[in-house]
ROMIDREN-753981 format. One line per 2 residues: number of its first residue (from 1); their letters; for each residue x, y, z of C-alpha. Coordinates in steps of 0.05 Angstrom, whole numbers, always signed. Each point is the difference from the previous one (the first is absolute). Example, Ala and Ser with C-alpha at 12.3 -4.5 7.8 and 13.67 -1.06 7.14 Angstrom:
! ROMIDREN-753981
1) as) +246,-90,+156 | +27,+69,-13
***
This chain:
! ROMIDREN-753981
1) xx) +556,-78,-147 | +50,-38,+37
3) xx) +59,+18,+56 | +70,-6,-1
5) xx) -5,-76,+15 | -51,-13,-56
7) xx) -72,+4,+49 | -60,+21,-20
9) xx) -4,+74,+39 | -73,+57,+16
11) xx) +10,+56,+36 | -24,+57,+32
13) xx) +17,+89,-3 | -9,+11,+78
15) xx) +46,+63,-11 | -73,+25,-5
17) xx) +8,-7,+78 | +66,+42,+0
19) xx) -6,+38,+66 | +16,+72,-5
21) xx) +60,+7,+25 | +26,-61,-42
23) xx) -26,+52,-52 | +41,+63,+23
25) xx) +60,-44,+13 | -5,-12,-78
27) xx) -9,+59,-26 | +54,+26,+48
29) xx) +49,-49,-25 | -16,+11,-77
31) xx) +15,+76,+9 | +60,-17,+40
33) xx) +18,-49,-66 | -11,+66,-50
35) xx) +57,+28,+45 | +48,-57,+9
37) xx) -23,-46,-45 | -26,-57,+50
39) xx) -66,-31,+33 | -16,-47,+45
41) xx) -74,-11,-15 | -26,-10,-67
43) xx) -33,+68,-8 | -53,-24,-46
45) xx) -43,-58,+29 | -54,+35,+42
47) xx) -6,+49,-62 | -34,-43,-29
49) xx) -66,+20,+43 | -15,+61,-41
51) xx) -4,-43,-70 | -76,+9,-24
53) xx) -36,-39,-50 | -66,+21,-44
55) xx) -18,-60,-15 | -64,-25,+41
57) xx) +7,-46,+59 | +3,-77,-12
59) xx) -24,-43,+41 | +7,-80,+2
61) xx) -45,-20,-53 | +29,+43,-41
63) xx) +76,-15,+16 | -5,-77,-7
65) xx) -26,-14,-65 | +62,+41,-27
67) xx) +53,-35,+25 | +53,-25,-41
69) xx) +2,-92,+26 | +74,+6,+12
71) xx) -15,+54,+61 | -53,-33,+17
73) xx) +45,-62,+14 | +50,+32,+34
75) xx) -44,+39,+45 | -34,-67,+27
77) xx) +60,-37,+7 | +27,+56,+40
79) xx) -65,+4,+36 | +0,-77,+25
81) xx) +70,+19,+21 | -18,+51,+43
83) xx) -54,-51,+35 | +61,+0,+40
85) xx) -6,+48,+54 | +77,+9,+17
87) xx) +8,+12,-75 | +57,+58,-9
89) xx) +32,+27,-64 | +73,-8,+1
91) xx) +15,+50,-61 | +20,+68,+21
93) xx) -36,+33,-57 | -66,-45,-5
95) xx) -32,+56,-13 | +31,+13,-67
97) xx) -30,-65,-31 | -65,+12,-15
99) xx) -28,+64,-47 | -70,+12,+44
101) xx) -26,+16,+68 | -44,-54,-2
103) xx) +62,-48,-17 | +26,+26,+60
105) xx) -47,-1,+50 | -14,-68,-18
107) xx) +63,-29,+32 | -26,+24,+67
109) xx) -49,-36,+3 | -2,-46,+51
111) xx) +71,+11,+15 | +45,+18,+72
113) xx) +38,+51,-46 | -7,+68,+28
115) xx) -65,-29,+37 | -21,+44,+62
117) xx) -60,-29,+31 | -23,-76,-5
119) xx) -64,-33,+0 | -20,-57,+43
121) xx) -56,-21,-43 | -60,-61,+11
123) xx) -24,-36,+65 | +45,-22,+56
125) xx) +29,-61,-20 | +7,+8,-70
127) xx) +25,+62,-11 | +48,+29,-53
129) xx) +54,+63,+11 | -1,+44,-59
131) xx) +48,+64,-9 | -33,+64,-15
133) xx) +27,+70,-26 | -43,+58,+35
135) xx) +11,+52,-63 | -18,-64,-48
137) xx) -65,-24,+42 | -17,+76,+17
139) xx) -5,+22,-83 | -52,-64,-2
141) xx) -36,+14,+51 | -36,+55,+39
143) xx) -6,-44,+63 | +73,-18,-3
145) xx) +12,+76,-8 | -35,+4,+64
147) xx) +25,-58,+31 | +80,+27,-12
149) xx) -7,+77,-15 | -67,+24,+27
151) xx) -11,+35,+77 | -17,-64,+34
153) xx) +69,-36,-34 | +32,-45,+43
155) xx) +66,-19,-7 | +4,-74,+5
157) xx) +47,-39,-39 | -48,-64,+4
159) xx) -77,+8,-15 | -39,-71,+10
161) xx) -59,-7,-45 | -41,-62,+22
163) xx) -64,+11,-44 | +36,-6,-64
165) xx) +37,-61,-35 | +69,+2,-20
167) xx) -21,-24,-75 | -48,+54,-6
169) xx) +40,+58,+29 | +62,-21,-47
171) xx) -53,+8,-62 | -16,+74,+24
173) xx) +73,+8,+14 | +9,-26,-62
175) xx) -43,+58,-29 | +32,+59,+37
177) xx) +67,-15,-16 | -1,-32,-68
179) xx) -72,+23,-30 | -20,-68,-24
181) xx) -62,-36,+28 | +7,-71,+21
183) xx) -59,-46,+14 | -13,-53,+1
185) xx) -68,-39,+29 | +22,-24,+58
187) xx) +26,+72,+21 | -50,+45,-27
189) xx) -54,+16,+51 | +58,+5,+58
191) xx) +44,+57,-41 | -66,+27,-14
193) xx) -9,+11,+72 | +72,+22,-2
195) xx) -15,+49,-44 | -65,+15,+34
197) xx) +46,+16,+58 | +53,+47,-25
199) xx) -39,+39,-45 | +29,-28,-66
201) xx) -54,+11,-51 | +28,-22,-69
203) xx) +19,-63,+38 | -71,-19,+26
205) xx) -36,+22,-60 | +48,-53,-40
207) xx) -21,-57,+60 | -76,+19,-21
209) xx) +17,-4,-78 | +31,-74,+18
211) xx) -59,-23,+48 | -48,+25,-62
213) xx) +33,-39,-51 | +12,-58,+33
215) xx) -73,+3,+41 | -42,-63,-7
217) xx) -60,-41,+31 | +48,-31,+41
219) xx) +32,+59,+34 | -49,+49,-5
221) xx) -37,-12,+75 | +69,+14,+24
223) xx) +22,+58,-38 | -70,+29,+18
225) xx) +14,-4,+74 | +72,+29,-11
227) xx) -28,+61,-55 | -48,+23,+65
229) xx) +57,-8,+39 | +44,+41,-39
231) xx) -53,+50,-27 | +8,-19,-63
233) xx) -69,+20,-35 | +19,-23,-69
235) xx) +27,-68,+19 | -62,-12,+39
237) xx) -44,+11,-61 | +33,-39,-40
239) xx) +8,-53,+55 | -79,+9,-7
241) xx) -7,-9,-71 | +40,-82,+9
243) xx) -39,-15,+56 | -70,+21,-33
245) xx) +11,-29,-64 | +38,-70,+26
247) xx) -33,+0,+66 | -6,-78,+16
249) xx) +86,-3,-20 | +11,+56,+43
251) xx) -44,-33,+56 | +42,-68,-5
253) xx) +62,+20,-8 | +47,-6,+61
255) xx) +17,+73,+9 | -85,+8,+15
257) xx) +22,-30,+68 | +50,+45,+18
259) xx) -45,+59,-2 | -18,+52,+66
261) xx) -74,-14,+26 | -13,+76,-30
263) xx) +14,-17,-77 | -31,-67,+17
265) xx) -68,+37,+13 | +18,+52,-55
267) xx) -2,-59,-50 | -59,-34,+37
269) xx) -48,+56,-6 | +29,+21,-82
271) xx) -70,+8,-38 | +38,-11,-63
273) xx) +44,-70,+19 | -19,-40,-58
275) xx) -3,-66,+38 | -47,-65,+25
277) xx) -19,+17,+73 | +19,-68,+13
279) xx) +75,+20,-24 | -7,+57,+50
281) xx) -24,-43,+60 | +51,-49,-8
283) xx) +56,+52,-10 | -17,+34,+69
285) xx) +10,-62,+37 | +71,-14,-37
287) xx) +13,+71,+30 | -31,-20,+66
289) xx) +52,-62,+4 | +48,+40,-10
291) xx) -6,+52,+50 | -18,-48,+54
293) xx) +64,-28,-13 | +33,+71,-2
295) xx) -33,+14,+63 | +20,-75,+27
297) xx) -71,-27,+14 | -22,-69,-17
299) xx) -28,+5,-77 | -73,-18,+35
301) xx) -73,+26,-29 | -2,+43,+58
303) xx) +62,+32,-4 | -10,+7,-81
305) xx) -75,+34,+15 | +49,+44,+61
307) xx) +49,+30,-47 | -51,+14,-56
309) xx) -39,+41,+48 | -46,+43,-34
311) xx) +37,-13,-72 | -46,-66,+7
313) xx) -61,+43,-20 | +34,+32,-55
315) xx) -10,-62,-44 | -65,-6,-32
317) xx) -18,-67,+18 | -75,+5,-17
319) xx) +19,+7,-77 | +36,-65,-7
321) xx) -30,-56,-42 | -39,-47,+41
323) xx) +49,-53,-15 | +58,+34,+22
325) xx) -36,+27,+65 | -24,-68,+17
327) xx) +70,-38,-16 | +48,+45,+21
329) xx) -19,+67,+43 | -58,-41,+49
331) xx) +52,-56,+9 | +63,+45,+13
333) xx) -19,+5,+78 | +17,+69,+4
335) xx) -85,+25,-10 | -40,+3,+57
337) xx) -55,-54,+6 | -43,+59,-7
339) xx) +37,+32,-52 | -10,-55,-43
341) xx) -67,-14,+19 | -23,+74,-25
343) xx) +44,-5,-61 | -38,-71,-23
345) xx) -66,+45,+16 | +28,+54,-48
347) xx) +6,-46,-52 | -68,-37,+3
349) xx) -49,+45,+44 | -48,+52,-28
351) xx) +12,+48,+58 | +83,+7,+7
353) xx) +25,+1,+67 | +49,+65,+22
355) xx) +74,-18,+9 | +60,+34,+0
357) xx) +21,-30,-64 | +1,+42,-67
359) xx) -49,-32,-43 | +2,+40,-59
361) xx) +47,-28,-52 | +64,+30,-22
363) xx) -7,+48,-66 | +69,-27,-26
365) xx) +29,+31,-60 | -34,+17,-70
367) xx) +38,-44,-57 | +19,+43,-60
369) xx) +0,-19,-82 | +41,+21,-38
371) xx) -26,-20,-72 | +48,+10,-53
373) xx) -47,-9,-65 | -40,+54,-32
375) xx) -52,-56,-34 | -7,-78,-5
377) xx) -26,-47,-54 | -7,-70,-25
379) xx) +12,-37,-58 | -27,-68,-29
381) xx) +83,-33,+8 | +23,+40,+64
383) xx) +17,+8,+51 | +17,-74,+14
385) xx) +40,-36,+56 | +23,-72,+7
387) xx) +45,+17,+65 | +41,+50,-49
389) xx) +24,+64,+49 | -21,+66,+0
391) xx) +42,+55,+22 | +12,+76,+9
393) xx) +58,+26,+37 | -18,+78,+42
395) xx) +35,+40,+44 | -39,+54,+48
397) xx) +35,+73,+33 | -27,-10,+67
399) xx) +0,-67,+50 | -67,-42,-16
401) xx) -28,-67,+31 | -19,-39,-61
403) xx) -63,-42,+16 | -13,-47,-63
405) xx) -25,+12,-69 | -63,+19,-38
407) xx) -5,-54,-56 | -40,+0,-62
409) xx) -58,-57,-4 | -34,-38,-58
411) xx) -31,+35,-67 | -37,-60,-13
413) xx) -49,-1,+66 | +12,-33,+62
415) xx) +57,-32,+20 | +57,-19,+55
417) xx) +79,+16,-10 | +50,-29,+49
419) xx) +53,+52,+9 | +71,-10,+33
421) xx) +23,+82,+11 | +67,+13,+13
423) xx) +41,+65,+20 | +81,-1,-8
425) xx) +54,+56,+2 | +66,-8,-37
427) xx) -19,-78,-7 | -14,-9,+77
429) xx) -72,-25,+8 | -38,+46,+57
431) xx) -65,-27,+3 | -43,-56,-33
433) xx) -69,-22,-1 | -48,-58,-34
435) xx) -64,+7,-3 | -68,+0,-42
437) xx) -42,+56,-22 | -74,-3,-32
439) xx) -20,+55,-58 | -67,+12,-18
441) xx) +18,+9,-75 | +3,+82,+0
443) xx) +62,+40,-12 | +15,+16,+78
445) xx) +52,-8,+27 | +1,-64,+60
447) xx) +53,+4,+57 | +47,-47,+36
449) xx) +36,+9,+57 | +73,-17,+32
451) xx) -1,-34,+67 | +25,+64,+28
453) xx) +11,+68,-40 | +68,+2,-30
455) xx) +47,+62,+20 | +26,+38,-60
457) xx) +63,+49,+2 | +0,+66,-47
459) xx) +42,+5,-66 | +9,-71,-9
461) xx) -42,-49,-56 | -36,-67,+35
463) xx) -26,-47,-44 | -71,-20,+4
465) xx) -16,-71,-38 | -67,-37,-7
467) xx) -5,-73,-18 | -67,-11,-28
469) xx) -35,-72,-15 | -72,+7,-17
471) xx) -31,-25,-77 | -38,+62,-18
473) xx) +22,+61,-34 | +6,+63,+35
475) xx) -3,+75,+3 | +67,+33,-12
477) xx) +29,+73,+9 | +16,+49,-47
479) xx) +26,+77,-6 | +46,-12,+60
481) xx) +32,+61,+25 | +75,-8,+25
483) xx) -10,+53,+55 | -75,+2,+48
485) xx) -15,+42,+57 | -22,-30,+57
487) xx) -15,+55,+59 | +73,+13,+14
489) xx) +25,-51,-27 | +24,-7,-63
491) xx) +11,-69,-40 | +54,-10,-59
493) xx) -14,-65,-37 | +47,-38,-47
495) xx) +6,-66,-35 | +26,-63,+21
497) xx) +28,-55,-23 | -30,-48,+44
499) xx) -63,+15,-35 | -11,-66,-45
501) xx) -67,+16,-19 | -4,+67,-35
503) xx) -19,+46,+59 | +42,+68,-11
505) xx) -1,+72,+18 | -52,+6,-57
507) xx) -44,-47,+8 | -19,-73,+31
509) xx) -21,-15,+71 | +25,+21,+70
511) xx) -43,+59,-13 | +3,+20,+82
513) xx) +45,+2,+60 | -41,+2,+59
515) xx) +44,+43,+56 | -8,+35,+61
517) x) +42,+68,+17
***
């Protein structure tokens, strides 16, 4: 809807903050107009109160998807507008414009009209002054209600909020005033501490939904720290799940750095971290740079062994490969001369020495099959290969960490296959491999592997291809099933048309996804 001078207008019914005697003086006046035949108040506006509605409550997600594009234009162009704190609407009857409370409210947001409190909101130096409504802020939130109505309420026009930053505090603005969530992931785990803050559930449950979806190997250290943080139980477990499955990503990624010492010996000490100890050693001293430099001492062996403290004893150093102990942990200068004297012993004595070091190796996670053929079988002309592709597109309900493949081997005895695997969604390639496998000539199935397990979203198909050069014959599926059970997980399969070779939902090779969940 527009104004008398053609702009883009939102607005807001505060005659729901009518005092009472504006209320009297109306209905005074509209029995004085029965009489004579004149008001001065419109008696009708703060009538509007009593209106109910049967219809259940709406929230957000269920508003959005509904609008009509045109209003959903207008309201964000009216929106950047009002990024314009001395914003005012010139129009005498703004309010007439729009059809909906929620229309209406919107145009307060962020705006100086009819504000009576301000915000001073982020640290000292780069702060940003934000206009408020009390009624508004109060309806959102019960520690606003306290803050402006409750029996400690002071009465200060100016409130400075120094723990909060301006971008994040607009988006839960945003949410009181206009009910539409706005994040974005730069914003995210600050308006979740917003929303933390002022009690505004709906708000931080949709921050959770976004750090889920958009989790990863290379966030999920720091979410982890911030999901304890925020007591956040679900978040954490599925923080977990990406840092189990993809462990050595999640170890070098940059955000592993940026962690607290308490989530660093969290992660240390996980039984289930599917990762080389080697990858864990060299990942605590990238932390241990890093906090020597947060704590401004020189990035010496010393200082690294200082800030690990006990942490150091958390990595199970005794369970390395020889190689790797011998090339990289004994050399590293942050061990003892003892320390690696006893852990050489440990490797090559009959009677072990007692250190301080776990020596028992990590469990790791339990890969899962999923095999989607009720039978196999071979025939004197298939199944043959000459580099053609093999493919079989599948889609899963729940997230999953695929691992590699279980391939079919040679029906004609012993033999080698050189395999080149590859996993893609919507045409985007997510993880590749080349390698060889040996079968022994039965109908098993022989696995190969990623370089690191491949994360997999819910409801969407991946492709999984096979490129197989080897000269003999080989054992191929049959009976496929379009739909297996796997624990809780459940696998959809489908046909693609990468697939070159004759593979299919019915039949041909790619007979098993090797996951973990």
């Amino acid at each position: 809807m527009v104004d008398a001078k053609g702009r883009n207008m939102k607005c807001l019914t505060f005659f729901l903050m009518l005092p009472e005697s504006v209320k009297s003086k109306s209905s005074k006046s509209s029995k004085k107009g029965n009489a004579s035949g004149s008001s001065k108040l419109p008696p009708v506006c703060y009538e509007i109160i009593t209106l109910r509605s049967k219809k259940k409550k709406k929230m957000a997600a269920d508003i959005f998807p509904t609008k009509k594009p045109a209003s959903t234009t207008t309201v964000q162009q009216y929106q950047q507008q009002n990024l314009n704190n001395n914003n005012t609407i010139q129009n005498c009857n703004w309010q007439g414009l729009y059809s909906t409370i929620r229309e209406r409210n919107s145009v307060m947001f962020n705006n100086e009209l009819m504000a009576d409190v301000h915000f001073v909101v982020g640290q000292p130096g780069r702060t940003q002054r934000l206009p408020g409504h009390r009624y508004v802020l109060a309806v959102g939130s019960s520690v606003f209600h306290a803050m402006f109505y409750g029996e400690l309420a002071e009465n200060k026009d100016e409130i400075h909020i120094p723990d909060v930053e301006p971008a994040a505090f607009l988006a839960m603005l945003k949410y009181i005033y206009c009910d539409e969530i706005d994040l974005s992931a730069d914003t995210v785990l600050a308006t979740l501490y917003a929303a933390k803050k002022y009690i505004v559930p709906h708000l931080a449950r949709a921050c959770v939904n976004f750090l889920e979806t958009s989790l990863s190997a290379k966030n999920a250290c720091v979410l982890l720290s911030q999901s304890c943080l925020f007591e956040e139980p679900e978040l954490t477990q599925r923080c977990w799940e990406v840092i189990d499955a993809q462990a050595e990503l999640a170890l070098r990624s940059e955000g592993f750095c940026d962690i607290d010492a308490q989530t660093l010996e969290s992660i240390l000490q996980r039984e289930t971290l599917n990762a080389k100890e080697i990858v864990v050693f060299e990942a605590a001293l990238s932390w241990a740079e890093a906090e020597c430099q947060r704590q401004e001492l020189t990035s010496s062996t010393d200082n690294k062994r200082k800030v690990l403290g006990k942490a150091m004893y958390l990595i199970r150093i005794p369970t390395m490969a020889l190689d790797d102990f011998a090339n990289g942990a004994a050399q590293s200068g942050v061990l003892t001369l003892n320390e690696t004297n006893d852990i050489f012993l440990w490797y090559t004595a009959a009677k072990k020495p007692e250190m301080q070091f776990v020596s028992q190796p990590r469990k790791g996670l339990t890969p899962q099959r999923c095999h989607r053929f009720q039978s196999c079988a071979y025939r004197s002309n298939q199944w043959r290969y000459r580099g053609r592709c093999d493919s079989i597109q599948f889609a899963v309900d729940k997230r999953v960490f695929i691992a590699g493949f279980g391939l079919y081997g040679s029906s004609c005895g012993s033999a080698e296959y050189s395999a080149k695997i590859e996993l893609k969604r919507q045409g985007v390639l997510l993880g590749q491999n080349l390698s060889k496998y040996f079968s022994d000539g039965s109908s098993n199935t022989f696995p190969v592997w990623f370089e690191y397990p491949v994360q997999i979203e819910p409801d969407t198909f991946y492709t999984a291809s096979v490129v197989l050069d080897g000269n003999e014959l080989s054992y191929f599926g049959q009976e496929g099933m379009t739909e297996v059970q796997c624990g809780k997980v459940t696998f959809q399969f489908q046909c693609s048309s990468d697939s070159t070779n004759g593979t299919g939902v019915q039949g041909g090779q790619i007979p098993e996804l090797i996951f973990y969940a």
